[in-house]
N, C-alpha and C positions, 0 to 999 in steps of 0.2 A: 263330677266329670266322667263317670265309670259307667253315665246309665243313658249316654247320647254319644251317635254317630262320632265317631274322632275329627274326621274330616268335615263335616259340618258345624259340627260346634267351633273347630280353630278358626273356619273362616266367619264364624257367626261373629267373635270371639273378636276378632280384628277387625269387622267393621265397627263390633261396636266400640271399639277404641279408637278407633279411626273417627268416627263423628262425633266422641265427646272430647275430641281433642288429646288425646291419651290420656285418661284419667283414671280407665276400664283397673278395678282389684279384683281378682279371683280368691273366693274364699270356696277350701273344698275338705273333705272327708269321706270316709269309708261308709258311715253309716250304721246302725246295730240293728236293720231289720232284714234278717234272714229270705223271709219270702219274697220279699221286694227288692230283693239283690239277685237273687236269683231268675227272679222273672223279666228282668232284662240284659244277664250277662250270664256267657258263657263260664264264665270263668269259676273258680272254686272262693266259697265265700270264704274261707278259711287263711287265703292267701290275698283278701282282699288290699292290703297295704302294697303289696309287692307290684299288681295290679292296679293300683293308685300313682305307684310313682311311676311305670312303666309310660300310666297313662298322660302323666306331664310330661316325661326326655320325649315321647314322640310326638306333643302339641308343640311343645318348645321348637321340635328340628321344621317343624311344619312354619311356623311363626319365624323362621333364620334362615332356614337354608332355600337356596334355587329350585334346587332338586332332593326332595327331604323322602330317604329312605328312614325305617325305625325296625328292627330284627331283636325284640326280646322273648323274653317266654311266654311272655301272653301276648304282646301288643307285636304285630306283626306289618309290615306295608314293605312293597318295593317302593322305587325313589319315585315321587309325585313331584306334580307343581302342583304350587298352591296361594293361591293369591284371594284376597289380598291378603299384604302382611300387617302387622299392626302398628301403630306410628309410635310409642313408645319403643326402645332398642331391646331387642331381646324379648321384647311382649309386656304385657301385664305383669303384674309381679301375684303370685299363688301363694296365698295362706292356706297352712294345713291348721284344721280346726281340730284336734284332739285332745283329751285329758290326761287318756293311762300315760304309762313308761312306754308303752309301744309305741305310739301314737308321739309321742314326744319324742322319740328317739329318730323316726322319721323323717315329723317337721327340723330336728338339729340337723342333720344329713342331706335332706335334700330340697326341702321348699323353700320358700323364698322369706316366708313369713309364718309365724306360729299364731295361731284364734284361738286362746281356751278364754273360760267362763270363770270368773272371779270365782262366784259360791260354790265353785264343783274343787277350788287347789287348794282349799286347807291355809294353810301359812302362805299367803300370795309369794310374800317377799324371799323368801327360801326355794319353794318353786321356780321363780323366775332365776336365779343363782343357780340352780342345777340346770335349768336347762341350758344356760350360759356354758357350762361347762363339758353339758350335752354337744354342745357346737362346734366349741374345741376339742373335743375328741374327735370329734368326727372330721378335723382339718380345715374347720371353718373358722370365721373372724362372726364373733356374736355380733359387730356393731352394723353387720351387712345383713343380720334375719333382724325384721322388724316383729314386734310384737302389738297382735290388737289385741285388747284385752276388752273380754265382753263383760258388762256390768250390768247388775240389776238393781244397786242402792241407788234409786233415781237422786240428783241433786244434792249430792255427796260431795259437795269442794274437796274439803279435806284429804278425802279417800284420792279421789282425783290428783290432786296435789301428789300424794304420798307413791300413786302409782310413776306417773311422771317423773319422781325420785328416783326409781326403782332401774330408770332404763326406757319404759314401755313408752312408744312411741305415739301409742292409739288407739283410742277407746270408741270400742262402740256400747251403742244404749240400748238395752234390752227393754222390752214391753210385753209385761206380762197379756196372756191370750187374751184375759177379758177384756182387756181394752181397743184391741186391734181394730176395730170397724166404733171406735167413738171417737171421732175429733177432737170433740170437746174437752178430753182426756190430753188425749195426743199432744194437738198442737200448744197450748201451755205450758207443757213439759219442753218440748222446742224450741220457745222462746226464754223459756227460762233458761236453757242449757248457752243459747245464742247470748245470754251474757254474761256468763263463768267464759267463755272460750278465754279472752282475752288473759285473764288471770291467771290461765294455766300454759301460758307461753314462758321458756325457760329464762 
């Protein structure tokens, strides 16, 4: 979100939720590539989380309000219109995608949804417990941040199962690179996934 026009992407952002019927998820992060942050933002990469969430309260006020002013330390606008708005209330809902304690301490405070990556938490089920607890510190109710949890043990009932014990609301399917451009790969893993869904309804 930190590396395109503000004002073009929210209205990018809202049509496109607007023609899939509001269905549009924002899934975003800071990023770990120094030159490639810096080569499109002003900003100090050091401070990039601060500059993340800036960059959501003033997509948000643009997505809500008539006349959507936003005055922080990096994200700056006088009051715009800006239309359209997006047909879901309050916009898309934004997952922060991170791992560390920073990153996690963030998505509990301020995004709407936490993305991390199965094989990167260690003890999944402990992870998701602190962050629970991350949320309530921070004055929030955990049963309103949803969690997608990214996976890579493709056709893991079990796991799946155990995750949706856990709280996590929503898994996505990781593909590893080599497969990306084989179908033949792809879409079997697809249809195999298209017949666990049912199973893993609570």
């Amino acid at each position: 979100l930190m590396e395109r026009d503000i004002f073009s992407q929210a209205k990018t952002i809202a049509t496109l939720d607007r023609l899939s019927g509001g269905r549009v998820m924002i899934g975003t992060g800071v990023g770990w590539n120094q030159e490639e942050y810096e080569n499109v933002s002003p900003h100090p990469f050091n401070k990039r989380y601060a500059v993340l969430r800036e960059t959501v309260e003033a997509t948000r006020a643009l997505w809500t309000q008539e006349e959507a002013g936003y005055q922080g330390q990096y994200i700056k606008f006088d009051p715009v219109w800006a239309q359209p708005k997006p047909l879901q209330q309050g916009g898309p809902k934004i997952f922060l995608g991170a791992m560390g304690p920073l990153g996690r301490k963030h998505a509990a405070s301020w995004a709407d949804g936490w993305y991390p990556v199965d094989v990167a938490m260690g003890d999944v089920a402990a992870t998701v417990a602190a962050f629970g607890e991350e949320v309530r510190e921070a004055g929030r109710n955990p049963d309103d941040i949803e969690i997608n949890i990214q996976i890579m043990d493709l056709g893991n009932l079990d796991k799946l199962k155990e995750y949706r014990d856990m709280g996590i609301q929503r898994a996505t399917i990781g593909v590893s690179m080599d497969s990306w451009d084989k179908p033949e790969t792809v879409m079997p893993m697809i249809d195999n996934y298209a017949k666990i869904i049912p199973e893993l309804k609570p």
